[in-house]
C-alpha positions as CSV (number, residue, x, y, z in Angstrom):
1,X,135.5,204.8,241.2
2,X,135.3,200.9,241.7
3,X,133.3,201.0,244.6
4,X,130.5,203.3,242.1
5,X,131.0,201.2,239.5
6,X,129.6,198.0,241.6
7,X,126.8,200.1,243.3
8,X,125.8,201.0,240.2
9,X,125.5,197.4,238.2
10,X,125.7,195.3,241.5
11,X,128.0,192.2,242.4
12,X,126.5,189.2,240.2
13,X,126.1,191.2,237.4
14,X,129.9,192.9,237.8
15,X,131.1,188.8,238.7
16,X,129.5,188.2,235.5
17,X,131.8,190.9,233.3
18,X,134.4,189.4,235.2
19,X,133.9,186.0,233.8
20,X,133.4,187.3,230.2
21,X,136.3,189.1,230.2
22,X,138.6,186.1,231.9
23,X,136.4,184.3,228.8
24,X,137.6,186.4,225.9
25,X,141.7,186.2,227.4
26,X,141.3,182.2,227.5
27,X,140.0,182.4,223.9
28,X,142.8,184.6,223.1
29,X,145.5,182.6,224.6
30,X,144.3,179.7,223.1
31,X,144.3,181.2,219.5
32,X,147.6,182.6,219.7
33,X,149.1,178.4,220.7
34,X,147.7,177.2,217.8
35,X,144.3,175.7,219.5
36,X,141.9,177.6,217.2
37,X,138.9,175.6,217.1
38,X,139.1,175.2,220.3
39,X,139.4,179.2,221.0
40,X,136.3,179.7,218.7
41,X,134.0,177.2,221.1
42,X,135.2,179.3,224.7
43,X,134.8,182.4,222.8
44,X,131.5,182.0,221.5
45,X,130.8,181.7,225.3
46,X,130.8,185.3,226.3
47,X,128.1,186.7,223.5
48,X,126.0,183.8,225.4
49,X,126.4,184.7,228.8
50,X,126.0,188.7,227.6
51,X,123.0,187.9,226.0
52,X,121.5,186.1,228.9
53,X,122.3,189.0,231.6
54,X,120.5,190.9,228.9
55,X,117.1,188.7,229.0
56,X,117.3,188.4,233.0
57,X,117.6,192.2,232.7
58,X,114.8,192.9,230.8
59,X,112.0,190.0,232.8
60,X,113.1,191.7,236.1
């Protein structure tokens, strides 16, 4: 199911999901201790890197 799953996207753009997920748990974690400006700049990272997979998805 995994191995489809990466056939079917591809490595860098699975590594990618990867990162934003790891992203949104750091964001999380540092909400929850009390660092919440702080989780608001690393979480307004994974809309950025989304967006730009989408725009190298489309000029391919």
């Amino acid at each position: 199911m995994i191995k489809s799953f990466v056939e079917k996207l591809g490595w860098i753009n699975v590594l990618m999901l990867v990162t934003v997920l790891s992203i949104i748990v750091v964001a999380e974690v540092l909400f929850f201790s009390g660092r919440k400006l702080d989780a608001i700049f690393i979480g307004f990272w994974a809309p950025t890197i989304l967006g730009f997979m989408n725009y190298l998805k489309i000029n391919q």
